[in-house]
Structures are given as structure tokens and as C-alpha cells.
C-alpha positions in Angstrom: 0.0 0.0 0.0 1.5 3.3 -1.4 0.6 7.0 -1.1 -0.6 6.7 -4.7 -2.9 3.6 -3.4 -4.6 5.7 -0.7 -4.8 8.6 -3.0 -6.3 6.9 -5.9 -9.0 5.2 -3.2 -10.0 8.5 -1.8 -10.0 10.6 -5.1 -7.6 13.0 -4.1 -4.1 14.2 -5.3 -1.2 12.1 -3.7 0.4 15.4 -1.8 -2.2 16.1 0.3 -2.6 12.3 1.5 1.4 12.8 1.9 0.7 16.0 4.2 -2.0 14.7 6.2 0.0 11.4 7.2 3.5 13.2 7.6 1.8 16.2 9.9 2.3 16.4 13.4 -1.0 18.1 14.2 -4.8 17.0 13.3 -5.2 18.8 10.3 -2.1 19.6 8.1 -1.5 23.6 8.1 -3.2 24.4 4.4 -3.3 20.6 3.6 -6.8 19.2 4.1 -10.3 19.8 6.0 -10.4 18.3 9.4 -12.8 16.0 7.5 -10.5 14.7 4.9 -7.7 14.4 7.3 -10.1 12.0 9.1 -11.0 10.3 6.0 -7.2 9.7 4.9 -5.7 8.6 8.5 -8.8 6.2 8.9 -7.9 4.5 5.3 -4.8 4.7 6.3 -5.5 2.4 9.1 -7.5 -0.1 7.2 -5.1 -0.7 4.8 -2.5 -1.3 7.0 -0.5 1.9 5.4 2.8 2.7 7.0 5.4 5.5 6.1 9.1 4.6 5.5 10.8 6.2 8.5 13.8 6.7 6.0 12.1 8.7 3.3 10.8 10.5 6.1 14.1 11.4 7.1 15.1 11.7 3.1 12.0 14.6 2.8 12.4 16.6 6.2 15.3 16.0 7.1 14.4 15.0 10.5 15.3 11.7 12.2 12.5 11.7 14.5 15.0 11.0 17.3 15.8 12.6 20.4 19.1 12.7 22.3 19.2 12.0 25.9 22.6 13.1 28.4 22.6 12.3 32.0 25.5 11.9 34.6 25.1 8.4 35.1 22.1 6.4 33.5 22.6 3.8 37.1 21.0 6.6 39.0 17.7 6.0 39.5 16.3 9.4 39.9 17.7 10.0 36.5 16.7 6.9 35.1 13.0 7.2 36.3 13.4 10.7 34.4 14.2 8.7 31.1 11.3 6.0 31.7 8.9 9.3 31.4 11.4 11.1 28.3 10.9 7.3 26.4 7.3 7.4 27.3 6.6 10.9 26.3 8.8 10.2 22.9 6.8 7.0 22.0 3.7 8.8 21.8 4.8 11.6 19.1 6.0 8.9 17.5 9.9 9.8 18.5 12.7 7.6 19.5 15.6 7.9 22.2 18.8 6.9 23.0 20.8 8.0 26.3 24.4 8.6 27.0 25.9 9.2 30.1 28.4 11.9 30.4 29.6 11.0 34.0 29.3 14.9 34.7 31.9 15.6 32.9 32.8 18.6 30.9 34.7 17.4 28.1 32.6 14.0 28.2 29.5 16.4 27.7 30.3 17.8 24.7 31.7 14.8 23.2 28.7 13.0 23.9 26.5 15.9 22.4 28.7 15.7 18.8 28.6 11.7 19.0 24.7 12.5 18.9 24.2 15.4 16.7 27.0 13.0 14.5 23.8 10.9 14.5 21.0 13.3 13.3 19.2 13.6 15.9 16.6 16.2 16.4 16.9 17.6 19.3 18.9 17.4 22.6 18.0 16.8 26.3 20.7 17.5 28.7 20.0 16.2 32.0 23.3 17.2 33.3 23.9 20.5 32.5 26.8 23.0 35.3 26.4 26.0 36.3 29.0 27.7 33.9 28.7 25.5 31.5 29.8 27.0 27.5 28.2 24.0 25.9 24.3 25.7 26.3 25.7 29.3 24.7 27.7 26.9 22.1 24.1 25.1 20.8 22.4 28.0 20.5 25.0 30.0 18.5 24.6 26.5 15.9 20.7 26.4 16.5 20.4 23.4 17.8 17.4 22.9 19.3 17.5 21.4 22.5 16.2 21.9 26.5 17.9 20.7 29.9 16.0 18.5 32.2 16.7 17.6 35.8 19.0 20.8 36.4 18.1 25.0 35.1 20.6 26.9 33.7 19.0 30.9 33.6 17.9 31.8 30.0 17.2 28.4 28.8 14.3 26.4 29.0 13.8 23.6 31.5 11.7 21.2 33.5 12.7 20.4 36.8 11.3 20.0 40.3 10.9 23.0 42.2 13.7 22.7 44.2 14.0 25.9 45.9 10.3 24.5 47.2 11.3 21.5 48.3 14.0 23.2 50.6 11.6 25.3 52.2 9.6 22.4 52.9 12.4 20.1 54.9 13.3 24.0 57.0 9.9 24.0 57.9 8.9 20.5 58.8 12.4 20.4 60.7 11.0 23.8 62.8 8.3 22.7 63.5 10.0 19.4 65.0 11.6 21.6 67.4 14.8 21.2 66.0 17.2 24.3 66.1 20.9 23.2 65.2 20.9 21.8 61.5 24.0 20.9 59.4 23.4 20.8 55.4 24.6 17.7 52.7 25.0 20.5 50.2 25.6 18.0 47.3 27.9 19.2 44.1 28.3 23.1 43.9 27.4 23.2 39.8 24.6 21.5 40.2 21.4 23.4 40.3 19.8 20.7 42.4 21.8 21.0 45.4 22.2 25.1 45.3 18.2 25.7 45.2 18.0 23.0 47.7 20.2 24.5 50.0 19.0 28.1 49.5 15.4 27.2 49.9 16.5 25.7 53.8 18.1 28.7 54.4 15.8 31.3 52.9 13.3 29.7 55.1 15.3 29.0 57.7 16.1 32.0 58.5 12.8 33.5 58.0 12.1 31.3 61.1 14.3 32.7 63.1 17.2 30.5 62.9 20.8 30.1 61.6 22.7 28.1 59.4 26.6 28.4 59.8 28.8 28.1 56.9 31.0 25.6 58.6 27.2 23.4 58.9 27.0 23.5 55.1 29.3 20.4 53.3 29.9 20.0 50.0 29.5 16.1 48.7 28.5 13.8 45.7 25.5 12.6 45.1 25.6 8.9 45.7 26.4 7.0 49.3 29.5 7.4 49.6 29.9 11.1 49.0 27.1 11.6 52.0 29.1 9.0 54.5 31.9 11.0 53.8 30.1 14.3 54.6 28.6 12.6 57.7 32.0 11.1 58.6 33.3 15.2 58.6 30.2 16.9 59.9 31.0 13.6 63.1 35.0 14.9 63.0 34.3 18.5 63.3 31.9 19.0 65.3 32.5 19.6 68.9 28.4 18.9 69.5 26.6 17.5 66.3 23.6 19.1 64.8 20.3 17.6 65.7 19.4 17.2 62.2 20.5 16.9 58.6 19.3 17.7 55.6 21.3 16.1 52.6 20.0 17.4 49.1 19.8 13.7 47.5 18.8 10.6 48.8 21.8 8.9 48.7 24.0 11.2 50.6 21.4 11.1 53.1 21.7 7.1 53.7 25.4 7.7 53.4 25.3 10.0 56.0 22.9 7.6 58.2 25.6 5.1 57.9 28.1 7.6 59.2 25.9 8.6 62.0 25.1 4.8 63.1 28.8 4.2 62.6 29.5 7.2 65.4 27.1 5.7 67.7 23.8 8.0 66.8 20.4 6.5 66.8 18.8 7.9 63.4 15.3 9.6 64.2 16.0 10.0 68.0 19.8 11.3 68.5 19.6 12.6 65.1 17.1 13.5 62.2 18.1 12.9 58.9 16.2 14.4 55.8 16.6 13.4 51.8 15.1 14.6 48.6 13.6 12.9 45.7 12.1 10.3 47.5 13.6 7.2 46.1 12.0 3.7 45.7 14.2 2.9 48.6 13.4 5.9 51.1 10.4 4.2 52.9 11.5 0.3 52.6 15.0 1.2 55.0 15.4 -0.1 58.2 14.9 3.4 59.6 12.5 5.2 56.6 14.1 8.7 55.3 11.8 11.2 55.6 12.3 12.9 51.9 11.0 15.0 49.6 9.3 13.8 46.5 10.4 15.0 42.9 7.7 14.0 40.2 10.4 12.7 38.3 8.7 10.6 35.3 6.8 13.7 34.8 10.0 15.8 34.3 11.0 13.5 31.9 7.6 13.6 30.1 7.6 17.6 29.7 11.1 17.9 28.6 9.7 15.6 25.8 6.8 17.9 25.3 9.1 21.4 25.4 11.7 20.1 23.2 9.2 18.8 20.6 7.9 23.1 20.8 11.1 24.2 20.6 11.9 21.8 17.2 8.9 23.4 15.7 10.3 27.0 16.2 7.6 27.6 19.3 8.6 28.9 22.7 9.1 26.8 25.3 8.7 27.9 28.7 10.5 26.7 31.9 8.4 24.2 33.9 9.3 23.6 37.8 7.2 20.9 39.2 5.5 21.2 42.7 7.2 18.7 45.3 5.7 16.8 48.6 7.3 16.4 51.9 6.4 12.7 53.1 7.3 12.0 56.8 8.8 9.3 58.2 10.9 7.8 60.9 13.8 9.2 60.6 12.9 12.6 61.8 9.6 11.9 63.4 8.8 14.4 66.1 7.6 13.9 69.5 4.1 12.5 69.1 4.2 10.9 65.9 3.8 7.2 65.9 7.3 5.5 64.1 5.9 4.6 60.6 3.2 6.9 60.2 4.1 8.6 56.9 2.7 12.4 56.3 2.3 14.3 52.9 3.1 18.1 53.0 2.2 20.3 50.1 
């Protein structure tokens, strides 16, 4: 079955079948009447008609694929981001393939050439530092492209609302009764950990407290980086904080391991906080308490923007609203071990 076939069937010229079936939207722009587009997709259908993605490519010169970078594809926050971006992808009739870039500058850029080497469409950079030349260095060649997972200022992104979600754990942590906190700052060019960070503090201080430099530790973002943090805050302190607040999930059960290792109960010597909310946050000996990150979501509208900004629309940056969900490891006085609680 050939353009021609469906053409011939219908009684109408071969182009506008050709614009109907290779159109993005419902009705080709100038192409057909909503009607006829009906008419032509549901023939379409019964025959059994399908385009050659190759001549596809041959006439637009679009590849229908979408490049995905991210630091590491074995984390799963950023892996449950690129189960919505495949998702999203699939359903505009896209498809995706992922490289990991280790957060690494040069590794970045070589991974975005290896892509662009390949045609694709469009970019999503799920890794993107603060600083970074490669965003000024895609624009200036127009390609089209949006960063997930991390904002740079001036381009378009979809992220949690991270800044949010720090104002949530400063005010949860308050109201606990806490008053000396210590902060698992995670990696300083990552957008992430800095509008996690600020958002405790803004708040923070707004309530009356006060966060000293020495409280705030850089680390990575995976266990060890945290244990490490813990294992310093433990060192350095001459009385340790009661409670932490580590931008990432892992650092935070890092740092629980640091804290058990130094003799701290978790959730009664010490309350520790985390963010994204993991698969593996309530099922821990001693639950995190974290904060929840719609991630599949943020991988589902970076889809959605890119796909605007490939058809030469804007593409405005989305921040996702995150919840605070309670748990043992910084229950307050009064709450029953367990019991989980959702804040908006």
C-alpha cells in the first residue's frame, strides 16, 4: 500500500494524503479539512499503510530521534526521568537513546557531537553545570535542545521546584523543634543541590534561625559522597547538629551510615532528611523522611518542550511542585514511628 494507493482510493491528489499522514498536528496547516484528514488517517489504518521512516528522514530532514545526556544512567532518579522522556517520545512517534556523560565537561560535549554526528533532532541535557559553554555553544549553531533535571537561567527547563522543596524540609524540621541543623549540600554546579540548599536557608532563617557556613558540606551525590560528609560533619563538630538535611537521597543514607557508625540512633539522636524520594526511602530499616520529585513527569515535559522548541515555538521553563512525606527518621515527638505524612 503506497501513497498513490490511498490517493487513488479517496479521489484526491497524492500530496495532500502525503501532508495529512506526515503532519504532526490533526489537520495539516493548508493541507486538508479536518474531514478529509479524518478520511485519509482512517484509510490509512484499514489498509495497513505505514510511512518509510527513511524517506521521512530523506523529505524533512528530521530523524524523529531525540538525544538524551545524564551523569550516570545507574542513578535512579535520573533513570525514572528517562522512563517518562521514552514514554513521552513513544507517543509523538519519537525515539531515544541515552548517554551518560559522567558529569563531565569534556565527556559532555563529546557525547552531544557523537549525537548530533547521528542526526538527531533535538537534545536533552539532563546534566547541564552552572558555567557550563556548551548551552551558549548550541544556540549559537541552532540546535534545538532543552535541559532536564538541572536549570541553567535563559534556557528552557523542567525540573522539580527545588528551591520548594527546601523550604519544605526547614519548615517540617521547625516545626519538629529542631534548632541546630547541618546541610549535605551536594555538588556546587549542580542546580539541584544550590536551590535545595538556598530554599532551607531562605526559610530557615525567615524562622528565626541560623545556618553556619561551617554546617554547610559539599559532597557527591551517591552513598559514599554523604558517609563522607557525615563522617566530617561527626569529626568537626565539637556537638553534632540535631538534624541533617542532605539534598539527595543517597547522601542522606550515606550519612545515616556515618551517623550509626558514630554511635547516633537515626530519628532519636539525630534527624536525617533526603530529597527525591527514592523507591528505597520508605523500605529502609529506619525510613528517610524525603521529599518527593515527580520525576517521570520531568521527563515527560522535557519531551513535550523540546518537541515546541523543534517546531520554532517557545518553550517555557516548567518547575514541578514537590511533597514532603514524613517518616521515621525525623519523626517528632508525638508521631507514631511509621506513620508517613504528605506536605504540600
Amino acid at each position: 500500500m503506497t501513497l498513490k494507493d490511498l490517493a487513488a482510493e479517496l479521489g484526491i491528489h497524492v500530496s495532500t494524503v502525503s501532508r495529512v499522514l506526515h503532519s504532526e498536528s490533526d489537520v495539516a496547516r493548508g493541507a486538508a479539512s479536518k474531514e478529509t484528514a479524518r478520511r485519509v488517517r482512517q484509510l490509512a489504518q484499514e489498509r495497513g499503510y505505514s510511512p518509510d521512516p527513511q524517506a521521512a528522514s530523506l523529505r524533512t530532514r528530521r530523524t524523529r530521534a531525540i538525544g538524551v545526556i545524564v551523569p550516570r544512567l545507574s542513578d535512579i532518579v535520573l533513570a525514572t526521568m528517562y522512563e517518562g522522556v521514552e514514554e513521552a517520545a513513544a507517543e509523538s512517534n519519537h525515539s531515544t537513546f541515552v548517554m551518560n556523560s559522567h558529569d563531565d565537561l569534556d565527556e559532555q560535549r563529546r557525547k552531544a557531537e557523537i549525537m548530533l554526528a547521528r542526526r538527531v533532532d533535538g537534545l536533552i541535557l539532563g546534566d547541564v553545570h552552572a558555567g557550563s559553554s556548551l548551552v551558549d555553544d548550541l544556540t549559537a549553531r541552532h540546535v534545538p535542545f532543552v535541559l532536564m533535571n538541572r536549570r541553567y537561567p535563559g534556557f528552557p527547563s523542567s525540573t522539580c521546584d527545588d528551591t520548594a522543596g527546601g523550604r519544605l524540609v526547614a519548615d517540617h524540621l521547625w516545626s519538629a523543634g529542631h534548632r541546630s541543623v547541618a546541610i549535605i549540600a551536594g555538588e556546587s554546579y549542580a542546580s539541584t543541590g544550590v536551590d535545595r540548599t538556598q530554599g532551607f536557608i531562605e526559610k530557615w532563617h525567615e524562622l528565626g534561625g541560623d545556618v553556619p557556613p561551617a554546617s554547610i558540606l559539599q559532597s557527591r551525590f551517591d552513598t559514599e559522597g554523604g558517609r563522607q560528609a557525615g563522617e566530617e560533619l561527626m569529626r568537626t563538630s565539637t556537638r553534632p547538629p540535631s538534624a541533617v538535611f542532605a539534598v539527595n537521597d543517597f547522601a542522606a543514607i550515606g550519612a545515616m551510615g556515618a551517623f550509626r557508625s558514630a554511635g547516633l540512633v537515626v530519628g532519636q539522636d539525630i534527624a536525617v532528611v533526603g530529597f527525591n524520594d527514592t523507591s528505597l526511602a520508605a523500605q529502609l530499616p529506619i525510613p528517610l523522611t524525603s521529599v518527593r520529585s515527580p520525576m517521570v513527569e520531568i521527563g515527560r515535559c522535557a519531551v513535550d518542550m523540546l518537541r515546541k522548541v523543534m517546531n520554532g515555538e517557545r518553550a517555557d521553563s516548567v518547575r514541578h511542585h514537590p511533597e514532603l512525606f514524613v517518616r521515621e527518621s525525623s519523626a517528632a515527638a508525638g508521631v507514631a514511628a511509621n506513620k508517613e505524612v504528605s506536605f504540600q
